[in-house]
C-alpha positions in Angstrom: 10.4 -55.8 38.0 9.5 -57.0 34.4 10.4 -53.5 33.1 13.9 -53.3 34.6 14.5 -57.3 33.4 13.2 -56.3 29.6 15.8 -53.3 30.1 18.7 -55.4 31.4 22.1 -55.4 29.7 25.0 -57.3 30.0 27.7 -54.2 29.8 26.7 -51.0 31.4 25.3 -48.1 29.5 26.1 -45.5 31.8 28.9 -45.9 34.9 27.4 -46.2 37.9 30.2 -47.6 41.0 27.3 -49.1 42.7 26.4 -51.0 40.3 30.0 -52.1 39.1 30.8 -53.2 42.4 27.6 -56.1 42.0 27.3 -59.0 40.2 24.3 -58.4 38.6 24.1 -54.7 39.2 21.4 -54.6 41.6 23.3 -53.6 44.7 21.9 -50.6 46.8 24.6 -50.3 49.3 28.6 -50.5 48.7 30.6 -53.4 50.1 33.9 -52.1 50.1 36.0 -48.8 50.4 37.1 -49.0 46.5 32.9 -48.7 46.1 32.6 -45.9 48.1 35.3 -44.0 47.3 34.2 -43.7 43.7 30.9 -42.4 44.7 32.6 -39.5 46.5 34.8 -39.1 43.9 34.2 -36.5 41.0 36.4 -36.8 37.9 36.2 -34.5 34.3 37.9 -36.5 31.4 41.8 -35.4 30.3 40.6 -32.6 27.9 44.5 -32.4 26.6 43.8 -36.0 24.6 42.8 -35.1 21.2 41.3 -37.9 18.8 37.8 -39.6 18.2 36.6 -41.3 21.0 34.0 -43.5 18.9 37.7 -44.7 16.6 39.9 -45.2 19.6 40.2 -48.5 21.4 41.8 -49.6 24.4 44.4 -51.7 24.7 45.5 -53.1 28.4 48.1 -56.1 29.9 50.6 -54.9 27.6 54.1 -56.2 28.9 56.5 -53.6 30.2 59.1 -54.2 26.8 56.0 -53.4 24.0 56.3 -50.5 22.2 54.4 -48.2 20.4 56.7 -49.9 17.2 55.3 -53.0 18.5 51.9 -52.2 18.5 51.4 -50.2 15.3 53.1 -53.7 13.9 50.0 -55.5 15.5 47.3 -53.8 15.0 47.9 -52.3 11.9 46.6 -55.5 10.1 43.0 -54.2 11.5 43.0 -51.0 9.4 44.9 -48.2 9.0 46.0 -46.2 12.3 45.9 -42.7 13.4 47.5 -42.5 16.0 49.4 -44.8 19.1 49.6 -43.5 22.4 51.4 -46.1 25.0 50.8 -44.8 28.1 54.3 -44.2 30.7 55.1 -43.4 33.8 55.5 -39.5 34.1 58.7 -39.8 36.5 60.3 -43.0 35.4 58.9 -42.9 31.6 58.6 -46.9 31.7 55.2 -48.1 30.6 52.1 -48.3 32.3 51.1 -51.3 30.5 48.4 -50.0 28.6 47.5 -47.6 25.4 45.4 -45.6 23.3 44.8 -46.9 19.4 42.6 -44.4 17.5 41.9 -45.8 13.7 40.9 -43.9 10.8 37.5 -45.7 9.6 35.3 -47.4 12.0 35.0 -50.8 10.7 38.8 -51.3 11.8 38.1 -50.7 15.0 35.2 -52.7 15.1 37.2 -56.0 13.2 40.3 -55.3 15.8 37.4 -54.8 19.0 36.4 -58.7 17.8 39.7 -60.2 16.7 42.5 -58.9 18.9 40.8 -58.9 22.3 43.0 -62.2 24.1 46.2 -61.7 21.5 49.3 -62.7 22.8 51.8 -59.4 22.7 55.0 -60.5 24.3 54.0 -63.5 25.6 51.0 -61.5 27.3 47.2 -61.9 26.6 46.5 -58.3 26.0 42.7 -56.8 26.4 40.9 -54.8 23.9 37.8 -52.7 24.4 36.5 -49.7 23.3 37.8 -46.0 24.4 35.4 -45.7 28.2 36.9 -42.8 29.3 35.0 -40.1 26.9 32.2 -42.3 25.7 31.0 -44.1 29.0 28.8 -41.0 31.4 30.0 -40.6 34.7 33.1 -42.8 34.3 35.3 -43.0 37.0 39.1 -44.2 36.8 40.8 -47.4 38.6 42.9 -45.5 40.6 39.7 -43.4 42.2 37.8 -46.7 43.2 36.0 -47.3 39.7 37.0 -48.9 36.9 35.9 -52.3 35.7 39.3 -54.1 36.1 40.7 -55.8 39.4 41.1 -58.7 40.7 39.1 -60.9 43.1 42.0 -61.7 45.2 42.7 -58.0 45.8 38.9 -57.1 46.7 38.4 -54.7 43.5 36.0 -57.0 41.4 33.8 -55.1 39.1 30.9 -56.1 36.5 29.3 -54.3 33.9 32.2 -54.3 31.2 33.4 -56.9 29.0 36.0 -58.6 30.5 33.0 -59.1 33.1 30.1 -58.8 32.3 26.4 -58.4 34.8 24.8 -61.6 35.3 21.4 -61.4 35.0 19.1 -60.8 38.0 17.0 -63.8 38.8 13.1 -62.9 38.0 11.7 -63.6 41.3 7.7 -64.3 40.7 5.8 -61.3 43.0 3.0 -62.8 44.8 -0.4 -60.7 45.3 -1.7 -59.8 48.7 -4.8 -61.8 48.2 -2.6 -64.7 48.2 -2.2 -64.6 51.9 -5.4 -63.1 53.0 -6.9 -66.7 51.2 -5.1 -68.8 53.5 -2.5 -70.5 51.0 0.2 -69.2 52.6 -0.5 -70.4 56.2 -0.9 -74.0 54.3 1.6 -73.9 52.4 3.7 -72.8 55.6 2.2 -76.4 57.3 3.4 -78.2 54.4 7.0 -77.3 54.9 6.6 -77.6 58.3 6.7 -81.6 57.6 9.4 -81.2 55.5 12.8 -82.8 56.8 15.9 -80.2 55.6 18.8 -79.7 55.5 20.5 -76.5 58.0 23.7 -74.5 56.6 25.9 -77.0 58.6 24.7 -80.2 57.1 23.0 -81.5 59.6 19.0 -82.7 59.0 16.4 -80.9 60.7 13.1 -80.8 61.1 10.5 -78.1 61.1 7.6 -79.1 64.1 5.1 -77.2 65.3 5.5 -77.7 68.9 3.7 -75.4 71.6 5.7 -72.5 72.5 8.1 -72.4 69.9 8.2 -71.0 66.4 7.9 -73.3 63.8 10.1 -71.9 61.4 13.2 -72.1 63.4 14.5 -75.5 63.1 14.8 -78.3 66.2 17.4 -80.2 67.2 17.4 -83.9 66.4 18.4 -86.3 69.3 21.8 -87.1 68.3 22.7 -83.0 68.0 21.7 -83.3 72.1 23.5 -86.1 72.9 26.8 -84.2 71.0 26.2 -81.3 72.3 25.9 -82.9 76.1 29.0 -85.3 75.5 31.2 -82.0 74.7 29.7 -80.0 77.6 30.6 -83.2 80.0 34.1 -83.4 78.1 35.0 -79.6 78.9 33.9 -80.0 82.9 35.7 -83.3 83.2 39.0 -81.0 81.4 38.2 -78.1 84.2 38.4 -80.7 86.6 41.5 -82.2 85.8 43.1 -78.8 85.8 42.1 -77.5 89.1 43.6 -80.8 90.7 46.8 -80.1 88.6 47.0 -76.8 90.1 46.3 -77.8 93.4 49.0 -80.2 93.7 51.6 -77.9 92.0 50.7 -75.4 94.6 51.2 -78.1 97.7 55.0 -78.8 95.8 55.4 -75.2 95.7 54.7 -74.7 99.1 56.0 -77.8 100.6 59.7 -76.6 98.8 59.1 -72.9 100.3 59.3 -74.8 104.3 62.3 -76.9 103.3 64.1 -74.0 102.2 63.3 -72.1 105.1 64.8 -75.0 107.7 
């Protein structure tokens, strides 16, 4: 556990959908389809895009009226630009809302990578980060269940990149097996056994060791019994009162039946 904490980073090294789809990247099962469906998936990089990967950076959020005018405007204050490819809609040619910015030397895209990540474009907060496509392994695309974007309302929440990053993993300390073969963790079992809690409703327990029954669950208290028999006496007296209401609807019922009848 101490070697994989001391090898921890916040943004992923290497794509891995699993680990995207967790918080702190320490998931071993997927918990949605978007999760899965990246696994399955098997995608090769666009080989037709031409440039550096290590100069090009990422620019996404962009609003539908920015240009490539627009942007070369922007972000040509960084350093000088090689190219500008705005990414459109192959049918309808309107943007996508995201491009390609591939500089010339590498400290202007490491000054625009710091400064230009959050800058309003169009009265939209655009988002910068480096070129993943060809420099991340084993990338996988949005639109195949990977990515790192999404939105928590829409299920698709991923970690590992920089708009969010992994958390880290809490340390947990590992106990030996000696440690129960000693007896501590019986006693330390009885102490918590005497300890009043609290249960996921809010209610306080307590954990007894009473004969027949396993201490670790927790017991009612007095006044969860005396609820819980007040509700049980509230839903027969309700059952009462409905089979009398039925009964006498069915004597009107029947007693209208003979007078039509005469």
């Amino acid at each position: 556990m101490i070697g994989k904490m001391n090898e921890w980073t916040p943004l992923a090294k290497e794509y891995d959908p699993l680990k995207a789809g967790s918080i702190d990247g320490t998931d071993e099962e997927p918990h949605d389809r978007a999760v899965l469906r990246a696994i399955l998936a098997r995608y090769v990089p666009n080989k037709a895009v031409v440039g550096d990967p290590q100069l090009t950076l990422f620019v996404a959020r962009l609003s539908q009226q920015t240009t490539e005018e627009k942007l070369k405007e922007v972000f040509s204050r960084y350093g000088d630009i090689q190219r500008i490819r705005l990414v459109r809609d192959f049918i309808t040619g309107f943007s996508k809302g995201y491009a390609f910015i591939e500089y010339k030397q590498e400290h202007a895209i490491k000054k625009a990578y710091r400064d230009a990540n959050k800058l309003v474009i169009d009265q939209h907060e655009v988002f910068v980060d480096y070129e993943l496509e060809r420099n991340l392994k084993r990338w996988i695309p949005r639109r195949l269940g990977g990515g790192f974007g999404g939105k928590k309302e829409s299920g698709q929440l991923r970690f590992g990149g920089r708009d969010r990053p992994f958390r880290k993993p809490i340390n947990l300390p590992v106990f030996s097996s000696n440690i129960r073969s000693e007896g501590y963790g019986d006693k330390r079992l009885r102490s918590r056994s005497r300890e009043r809690l609290h249960d996921w409703r809010g209610k306080k327990t307590e954990y007894t060791r009473d004969r027949g029954r396993d201490s670790r669950w927790p017991q009612r208290s007095d006044r969860d019994t005396t609820e819980r028999h007040s509700k049980e006496e509230r839903n027969r007296d309700r059952e009462r009162d409905d089979k009398d209401r039925r009964r006498r609807e069915g004597k009107r019922e029947r007693s209208r039946e003979r007078d039509h009848r005469k």
